[in-house]
Every structure is written in structure tokens, then in C-alpha cells.
VOGUBA-129451 format. One record per atom (N, C-alpha, C): atom name; x, y, z; residue in three letters. Coordinates in steps of 0.02 Angstrom, whole numbers, plus 50000, padded with zeros to 5 digits. Example, Ala and Ser with C-alpha at 12.3 -4.5 7.8 and 13.67 -1.06 7.14 Angstrom:
BEGIN
atom  xx  yy  zz  type
N  50660  49716  50390  Ala
CA  50615  49775  50390  Ala
C  50660  49835  50390  Ala
N  50642  49888  50354  Ser
CA  50684  49947  50357  Ser
C  50645  50002  50394  Ser
END
This chain:
BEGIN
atom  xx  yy  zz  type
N  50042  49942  50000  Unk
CA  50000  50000  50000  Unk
C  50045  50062  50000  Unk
N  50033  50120  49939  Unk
CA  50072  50176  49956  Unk
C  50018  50221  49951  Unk
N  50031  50283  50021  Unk
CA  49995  50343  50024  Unk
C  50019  50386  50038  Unk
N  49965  50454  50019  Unk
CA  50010  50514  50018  Unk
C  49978  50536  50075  Unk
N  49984  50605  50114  Unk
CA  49947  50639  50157  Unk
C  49879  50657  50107  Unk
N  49827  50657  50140  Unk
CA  49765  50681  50136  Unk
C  49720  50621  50096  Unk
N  49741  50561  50085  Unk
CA  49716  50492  50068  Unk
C  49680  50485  50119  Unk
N  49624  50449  50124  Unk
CA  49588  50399  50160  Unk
C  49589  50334  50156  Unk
N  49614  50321  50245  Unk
CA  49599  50243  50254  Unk
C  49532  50216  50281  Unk
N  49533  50164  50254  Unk
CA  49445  50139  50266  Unk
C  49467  50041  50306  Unk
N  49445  50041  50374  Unk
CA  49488  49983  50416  Unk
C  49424  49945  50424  Unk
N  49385  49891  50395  Unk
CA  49341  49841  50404  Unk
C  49350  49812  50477  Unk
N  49285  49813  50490  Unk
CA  49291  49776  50565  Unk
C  49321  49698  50545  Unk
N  49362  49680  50596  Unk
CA  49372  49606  50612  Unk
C  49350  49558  50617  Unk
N  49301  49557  50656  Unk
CA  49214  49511  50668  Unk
C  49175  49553  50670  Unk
N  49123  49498  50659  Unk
CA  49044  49533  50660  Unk
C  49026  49580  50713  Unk
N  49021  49611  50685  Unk
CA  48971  49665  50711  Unk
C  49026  49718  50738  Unk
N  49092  49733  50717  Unk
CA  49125  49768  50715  Unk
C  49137  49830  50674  Unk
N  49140  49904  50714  Unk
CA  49131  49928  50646  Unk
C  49166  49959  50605  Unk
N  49150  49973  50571  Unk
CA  49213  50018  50512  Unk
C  49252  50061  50520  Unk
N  49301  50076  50541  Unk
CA  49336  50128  50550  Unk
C  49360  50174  50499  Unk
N  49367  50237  50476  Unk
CA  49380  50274  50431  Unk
C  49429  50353  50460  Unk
N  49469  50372  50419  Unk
CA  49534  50422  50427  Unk
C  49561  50426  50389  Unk
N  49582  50502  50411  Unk
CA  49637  50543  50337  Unk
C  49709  50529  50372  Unk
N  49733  50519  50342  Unk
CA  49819  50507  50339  Unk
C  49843  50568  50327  Unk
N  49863  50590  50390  Unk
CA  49895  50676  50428  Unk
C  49964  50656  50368  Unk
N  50014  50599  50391  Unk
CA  50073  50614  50396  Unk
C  50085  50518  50358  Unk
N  50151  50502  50323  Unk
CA  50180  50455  50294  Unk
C  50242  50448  50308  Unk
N  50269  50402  50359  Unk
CA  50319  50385  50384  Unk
C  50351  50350  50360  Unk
N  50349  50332  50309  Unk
CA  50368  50256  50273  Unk
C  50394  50297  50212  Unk
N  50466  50266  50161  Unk
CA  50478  50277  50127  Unk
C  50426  50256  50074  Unk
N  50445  50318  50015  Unk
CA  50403  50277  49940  Unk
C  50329  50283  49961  Unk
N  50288  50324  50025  Unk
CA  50218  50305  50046  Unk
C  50210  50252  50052  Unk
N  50226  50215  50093  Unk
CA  50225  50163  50141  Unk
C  50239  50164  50213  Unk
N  50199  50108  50266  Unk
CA  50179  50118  50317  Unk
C  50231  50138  50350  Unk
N  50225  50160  50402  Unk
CA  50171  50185  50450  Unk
C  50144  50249  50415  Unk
N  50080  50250  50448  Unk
CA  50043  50318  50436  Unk
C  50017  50355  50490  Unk
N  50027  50405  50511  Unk
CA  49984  50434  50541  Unk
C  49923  50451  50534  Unk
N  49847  50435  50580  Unk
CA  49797  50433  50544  Unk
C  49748  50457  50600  Unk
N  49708  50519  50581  Unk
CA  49656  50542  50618  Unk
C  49586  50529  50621  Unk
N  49568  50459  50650  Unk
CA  49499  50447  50641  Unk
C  49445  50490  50644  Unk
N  49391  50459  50612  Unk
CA  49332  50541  50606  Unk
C  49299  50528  50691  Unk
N  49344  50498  50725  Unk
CA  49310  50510  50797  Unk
C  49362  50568  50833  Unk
N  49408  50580  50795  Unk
CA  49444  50639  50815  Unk
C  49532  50597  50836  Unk
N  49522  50535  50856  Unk
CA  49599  50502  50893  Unk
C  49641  50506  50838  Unk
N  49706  50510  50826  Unk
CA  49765  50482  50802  Unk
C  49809  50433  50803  Unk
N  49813  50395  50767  Unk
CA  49839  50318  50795  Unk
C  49927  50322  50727  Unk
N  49947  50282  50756  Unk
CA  50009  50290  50722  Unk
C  49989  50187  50694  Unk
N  49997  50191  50620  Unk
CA  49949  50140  50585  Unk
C  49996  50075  50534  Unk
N  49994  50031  50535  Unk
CA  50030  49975  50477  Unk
C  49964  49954  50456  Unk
N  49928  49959  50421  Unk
CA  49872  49924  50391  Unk
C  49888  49869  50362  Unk
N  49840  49828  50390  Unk
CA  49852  49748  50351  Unk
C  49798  49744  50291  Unk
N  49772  49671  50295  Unk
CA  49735  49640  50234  Unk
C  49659  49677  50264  Unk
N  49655  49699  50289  Unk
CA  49557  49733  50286  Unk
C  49555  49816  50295  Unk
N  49617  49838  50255  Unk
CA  49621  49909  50239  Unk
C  49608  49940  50166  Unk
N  49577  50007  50160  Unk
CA  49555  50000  50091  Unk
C  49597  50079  50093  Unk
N  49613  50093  50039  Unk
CA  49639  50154  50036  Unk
C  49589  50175  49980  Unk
N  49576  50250  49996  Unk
CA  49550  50302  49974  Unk
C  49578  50352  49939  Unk
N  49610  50342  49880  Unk
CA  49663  50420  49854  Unk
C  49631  50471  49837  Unk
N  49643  50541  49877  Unk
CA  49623  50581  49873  Unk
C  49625  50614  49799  Unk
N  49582  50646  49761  Unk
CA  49593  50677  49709  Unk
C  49652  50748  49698  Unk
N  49693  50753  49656  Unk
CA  49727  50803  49678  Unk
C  49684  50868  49625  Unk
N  49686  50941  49646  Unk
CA  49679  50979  49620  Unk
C  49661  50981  49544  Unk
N  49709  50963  49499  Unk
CA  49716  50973  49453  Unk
C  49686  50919  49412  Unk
N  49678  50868  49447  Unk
CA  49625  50798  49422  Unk
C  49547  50827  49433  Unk
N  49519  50823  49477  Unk
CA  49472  50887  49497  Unk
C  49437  50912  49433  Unk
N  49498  50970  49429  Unk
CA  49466  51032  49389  Unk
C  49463  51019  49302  Unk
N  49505  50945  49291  Unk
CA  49518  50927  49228  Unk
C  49418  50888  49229  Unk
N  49400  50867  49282  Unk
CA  49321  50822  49297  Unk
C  49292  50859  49293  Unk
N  49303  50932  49317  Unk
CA  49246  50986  49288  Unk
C  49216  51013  49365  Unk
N  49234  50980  49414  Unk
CA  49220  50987  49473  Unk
C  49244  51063  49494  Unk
N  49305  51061  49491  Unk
CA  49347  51136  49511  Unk
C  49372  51129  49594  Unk
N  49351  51085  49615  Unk
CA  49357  51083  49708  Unk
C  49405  50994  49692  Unk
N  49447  50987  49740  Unk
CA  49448  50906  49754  Unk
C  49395  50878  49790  Unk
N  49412  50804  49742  Unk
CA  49354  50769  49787  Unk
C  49375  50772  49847  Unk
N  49312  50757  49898  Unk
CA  49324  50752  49984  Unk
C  49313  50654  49989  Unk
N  49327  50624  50050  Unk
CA  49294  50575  50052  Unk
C  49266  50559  50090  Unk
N  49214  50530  50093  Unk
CA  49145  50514  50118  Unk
C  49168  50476  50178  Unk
N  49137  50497  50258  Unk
CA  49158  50449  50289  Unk
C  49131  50372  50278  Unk
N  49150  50335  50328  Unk
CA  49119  50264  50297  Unk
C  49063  50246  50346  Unk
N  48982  50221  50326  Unk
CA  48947  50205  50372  Unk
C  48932  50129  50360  Unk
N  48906  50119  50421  Unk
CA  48886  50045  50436  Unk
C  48789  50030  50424  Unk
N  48807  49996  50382  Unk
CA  48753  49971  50386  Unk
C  48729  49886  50412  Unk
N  48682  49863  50447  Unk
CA  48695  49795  50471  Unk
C  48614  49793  50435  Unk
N  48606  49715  50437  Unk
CA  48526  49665  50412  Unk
C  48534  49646  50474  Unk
N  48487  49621  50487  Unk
CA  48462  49553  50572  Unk
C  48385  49531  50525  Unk
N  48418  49471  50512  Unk
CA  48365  49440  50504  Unk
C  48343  49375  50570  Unk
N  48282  49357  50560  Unk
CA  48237  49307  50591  Unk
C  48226  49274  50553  Unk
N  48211  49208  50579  Unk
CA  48187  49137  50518  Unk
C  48134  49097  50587  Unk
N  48067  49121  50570  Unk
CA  48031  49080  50615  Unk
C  47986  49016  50576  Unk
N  48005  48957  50585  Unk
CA  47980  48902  50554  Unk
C  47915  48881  50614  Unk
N  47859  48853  50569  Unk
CA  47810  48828  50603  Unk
C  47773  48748  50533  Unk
N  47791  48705  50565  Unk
CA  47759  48666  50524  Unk
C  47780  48677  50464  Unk
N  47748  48687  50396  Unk
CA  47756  48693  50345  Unk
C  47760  48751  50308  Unk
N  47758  48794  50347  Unk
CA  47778  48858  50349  Unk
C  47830  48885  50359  Unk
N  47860  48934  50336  Unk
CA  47928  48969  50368  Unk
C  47913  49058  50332  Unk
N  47919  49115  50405  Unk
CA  47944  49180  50392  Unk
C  47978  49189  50404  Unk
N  48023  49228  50364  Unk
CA  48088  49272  50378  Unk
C  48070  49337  50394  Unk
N  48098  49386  50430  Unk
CA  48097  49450  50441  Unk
C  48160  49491  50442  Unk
N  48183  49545  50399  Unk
CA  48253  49553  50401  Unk
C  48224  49651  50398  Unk
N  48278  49686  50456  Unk
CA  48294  49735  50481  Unk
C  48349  49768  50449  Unk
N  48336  49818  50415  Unk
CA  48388  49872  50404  Unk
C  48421  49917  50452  Unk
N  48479  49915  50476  Unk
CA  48472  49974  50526  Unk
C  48543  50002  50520  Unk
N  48523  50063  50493  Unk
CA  48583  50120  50479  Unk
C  48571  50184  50506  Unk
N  48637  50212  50513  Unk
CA  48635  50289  50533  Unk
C  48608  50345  50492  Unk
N  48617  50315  50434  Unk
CA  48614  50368  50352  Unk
C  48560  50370  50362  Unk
N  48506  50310  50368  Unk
CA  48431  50308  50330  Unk
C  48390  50282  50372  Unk
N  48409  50264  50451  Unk
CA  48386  50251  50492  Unk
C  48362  50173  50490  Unk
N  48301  50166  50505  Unk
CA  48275  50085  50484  Unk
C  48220  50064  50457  Unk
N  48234  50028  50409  Unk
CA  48176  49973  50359  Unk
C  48190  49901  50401  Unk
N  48113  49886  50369  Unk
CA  48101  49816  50375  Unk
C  48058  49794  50329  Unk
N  48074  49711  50335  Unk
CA  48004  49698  50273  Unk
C  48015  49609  50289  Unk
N  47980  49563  50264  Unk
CA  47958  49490  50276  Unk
C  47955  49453  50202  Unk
N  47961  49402  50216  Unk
CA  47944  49332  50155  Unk
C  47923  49283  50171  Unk
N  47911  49249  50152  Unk
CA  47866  49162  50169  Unk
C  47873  49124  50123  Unk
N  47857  49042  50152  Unk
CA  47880  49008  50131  Unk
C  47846  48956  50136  Unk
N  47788  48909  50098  Unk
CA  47759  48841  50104  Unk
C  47770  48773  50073  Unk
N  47785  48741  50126  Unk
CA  47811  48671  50083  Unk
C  47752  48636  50061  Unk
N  47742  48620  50019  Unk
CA  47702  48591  49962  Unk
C  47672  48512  50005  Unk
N  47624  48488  49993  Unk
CA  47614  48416  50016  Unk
C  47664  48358  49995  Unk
N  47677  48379  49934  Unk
CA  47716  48321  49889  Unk
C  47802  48346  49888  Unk
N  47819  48393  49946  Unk
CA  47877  48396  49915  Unk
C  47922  48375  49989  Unk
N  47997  48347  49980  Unk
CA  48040  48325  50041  Unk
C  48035  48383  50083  Unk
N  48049  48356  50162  Unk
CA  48032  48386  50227  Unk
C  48115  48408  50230  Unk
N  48138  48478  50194  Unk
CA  48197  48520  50208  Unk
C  48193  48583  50235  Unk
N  48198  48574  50301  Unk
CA  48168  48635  50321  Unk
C  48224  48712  50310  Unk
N  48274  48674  50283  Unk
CA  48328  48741  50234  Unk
C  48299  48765  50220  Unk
N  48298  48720  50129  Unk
CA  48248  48762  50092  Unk
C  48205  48802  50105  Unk
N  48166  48799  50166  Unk
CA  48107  48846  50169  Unk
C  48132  48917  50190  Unk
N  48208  48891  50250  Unk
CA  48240  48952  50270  Unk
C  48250  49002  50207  Unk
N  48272  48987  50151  Unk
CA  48313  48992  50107  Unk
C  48287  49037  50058  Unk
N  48209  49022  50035  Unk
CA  48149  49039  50007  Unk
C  48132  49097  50047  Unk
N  48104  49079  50120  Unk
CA  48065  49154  50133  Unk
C  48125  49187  50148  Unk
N  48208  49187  50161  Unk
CA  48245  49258  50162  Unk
C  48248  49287  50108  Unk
N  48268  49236  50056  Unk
CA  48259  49299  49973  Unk
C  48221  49322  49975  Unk
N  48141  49286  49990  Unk
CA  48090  49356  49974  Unk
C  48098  49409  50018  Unk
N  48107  49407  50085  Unk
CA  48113  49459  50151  Unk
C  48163  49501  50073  Unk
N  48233  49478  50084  Unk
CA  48298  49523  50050  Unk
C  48266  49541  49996  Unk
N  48227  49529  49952  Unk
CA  48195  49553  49889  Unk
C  48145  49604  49913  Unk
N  48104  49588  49952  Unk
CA  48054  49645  49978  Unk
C  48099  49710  50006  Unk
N  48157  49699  50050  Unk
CA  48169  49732  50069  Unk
C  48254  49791  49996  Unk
N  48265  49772  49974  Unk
CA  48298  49781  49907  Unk
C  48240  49830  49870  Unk
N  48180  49807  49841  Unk
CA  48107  49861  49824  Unk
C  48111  49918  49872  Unk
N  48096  49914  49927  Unk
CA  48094  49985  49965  Unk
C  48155  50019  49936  Unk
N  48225  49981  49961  Unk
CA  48279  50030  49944  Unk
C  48281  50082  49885  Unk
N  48259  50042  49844  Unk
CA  48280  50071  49781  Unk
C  48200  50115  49771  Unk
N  48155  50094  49789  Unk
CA  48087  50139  49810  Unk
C  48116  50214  49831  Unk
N  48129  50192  49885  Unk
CA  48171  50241  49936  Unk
C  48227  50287  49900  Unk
N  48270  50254  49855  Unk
CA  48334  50306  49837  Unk
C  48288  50363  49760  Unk
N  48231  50316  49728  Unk
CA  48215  50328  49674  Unk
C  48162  50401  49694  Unk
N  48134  50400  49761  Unk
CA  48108  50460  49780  Unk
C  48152  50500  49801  Unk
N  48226  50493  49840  Unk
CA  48280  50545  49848  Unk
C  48278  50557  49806  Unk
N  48302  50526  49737  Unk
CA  48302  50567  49691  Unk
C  48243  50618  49628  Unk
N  48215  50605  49648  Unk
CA  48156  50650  49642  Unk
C  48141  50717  49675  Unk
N  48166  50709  49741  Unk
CA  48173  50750  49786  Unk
C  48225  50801  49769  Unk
N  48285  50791  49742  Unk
CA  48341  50828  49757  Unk
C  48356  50867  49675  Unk
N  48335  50834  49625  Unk
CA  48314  50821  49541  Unk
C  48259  50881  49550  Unk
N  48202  50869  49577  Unk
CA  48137  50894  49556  Unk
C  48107  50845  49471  Unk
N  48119  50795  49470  Unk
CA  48112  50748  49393  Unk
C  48043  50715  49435  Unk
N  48004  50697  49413  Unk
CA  47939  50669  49422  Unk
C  47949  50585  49400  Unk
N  47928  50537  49417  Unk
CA  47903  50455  49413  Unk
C  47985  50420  49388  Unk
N  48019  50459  49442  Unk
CA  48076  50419  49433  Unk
C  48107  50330  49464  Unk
N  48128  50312  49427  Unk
CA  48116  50230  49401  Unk
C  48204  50221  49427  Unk
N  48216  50189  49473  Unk
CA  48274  50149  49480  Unk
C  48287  50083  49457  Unk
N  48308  50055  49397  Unk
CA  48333  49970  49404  Unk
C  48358  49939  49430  Unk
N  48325  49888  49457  Unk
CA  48387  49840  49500  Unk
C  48427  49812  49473  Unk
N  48462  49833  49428  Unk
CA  48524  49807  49397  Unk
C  48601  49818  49415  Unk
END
């Protein structure tokens, strides 16, 4: 990894449910931009840094890249947010719901459900059923999103019956 000052590092949590850490690189101690870095998390600390394998670097745009994009400012970078799912899988008999929870800082929280019926004639896997009603939950809940981003943008546009693809 080589960085310059004013790059962003982006540090993936370790385990679950750990969260993302994100910082601008004050200072480059390392020959050639290489580690160590000095790095000011957006919680305000400074940590003196070797980033391993769950570091993402962020290169800052310089000036003159910028203004060649038409922008005229450098890009800034976005801190990094967390978003988590919690899903549920409640099986009953031949039945199975899923229920899966959005819950972020950005956009606060969605939710949405799927289901799932095993057939008379078909093998007793009660996976499969898991398996079935989470896609639909993740599919129902995927529609809002893009529901959801397709009215931001309507909002911020002023464009009327705007259509997001899930592609």
C-alpha cells in the first residue's frame, strides 16, 4: 500500500458486528508512501497505523485531476457508514417467515418479511424453506431501497416518476 497525506483509510471491522473505521492520513512515515501512517479517525483520535489485509485506501483527488472532471474543488471522502441486516427465520410446520431489519445511521430503519410453504408432495427440508422466505424478506426489502433512493432522487432532481433498476 502507498499513500500520500490527505488519502483515506477505510479499516473493516474484524468480526461481526464490528465497525468500520475510517481516517485521513495527517502524515507518511514510510519511505516511497509506505507504512506507518499517521491517521486521524473521524472520531477525532490519532493512531500511528501498519494496515494489514482489511484496509482500503481512498486516494484523494489532487487539484488538478478535479478541475480537469469539471468539478473545480477536490474530491472530499465520504466517511464510511455501517450498515447491518438482522434477520429472523421463524419456522412453524410447513411454513417458514423470515423478517430482516435494516438498521443504519444514514437512513435510519427498514424492515420487510417473506414466506415460505412446503408443498404436500415435496421433501421435509426445512433449509429450503429458510432459504425461500429470506430471498423474498431480501427482495422485499431491496424494492423499498431502491423505492426509497428513486424518491431521493426526485426529491433533490425535482424529475417526476423516477424509476430505479435493479440492475
Amino acid at each position: 500500500m502507498r499513500a500520500q497525506r490527505g488519502d483515506h483509510i477505510v479499516l473493516a471491522g474484524g468480526r461481526v458486528g464490528e465497525t468500520v473505521r475510517d481516517g485521513e492520513i495527517l502524515e507518511v512515515r514510510g519511505e516511497d508512501g509506505r507504512p506507518p501512517y499517521l491517521v486521524r479517525w473521524s472520531d477525532g483520535r490519532e493512531v500511528l497505523l501498519f494496515p494489514g489485509p482489511d484496509a482500503e485506501l481512498r486516494v484523494a483527488a489532487s487539484r488538478e485531476e478535479a478541475e480537469a472532471a469539471g468539478a473545480g474543488q477536490p474530491a472530499e471522502a465520504r466517511p464510511a457508514h455501517e450498515w447491518q441486516i438482522r434477520v429472523s427465520v421463524f419456522p412453524s410446520g410447513d411454513d417458514t417467515t423470515a423478517r430482516v431489519a435494516l438498521i443504519s445511521d444514514a437512513i435510519g430503519e427498514l424492515d420487510a418479511q417473506g414466506a415460505a410453504h412446503r408443498g404436500g408432495r415435496d421433501p421435509a427440508v426445512p433449509r429450503i424453506g429458510d432459504e425461500v422466505a429470506l430471498a423474498r424478506a431480501l427482495h422485499h426489502l431491496a424494492d423499498q431501497l431502491l423505492a426509497r433512493a428513486g424518491h431521493d432522487v426526485e426529491t433533490v432532481t425535482g424529475e417526476v416518476d423516477v424509476t430505479i433498476r435493479p440492475s
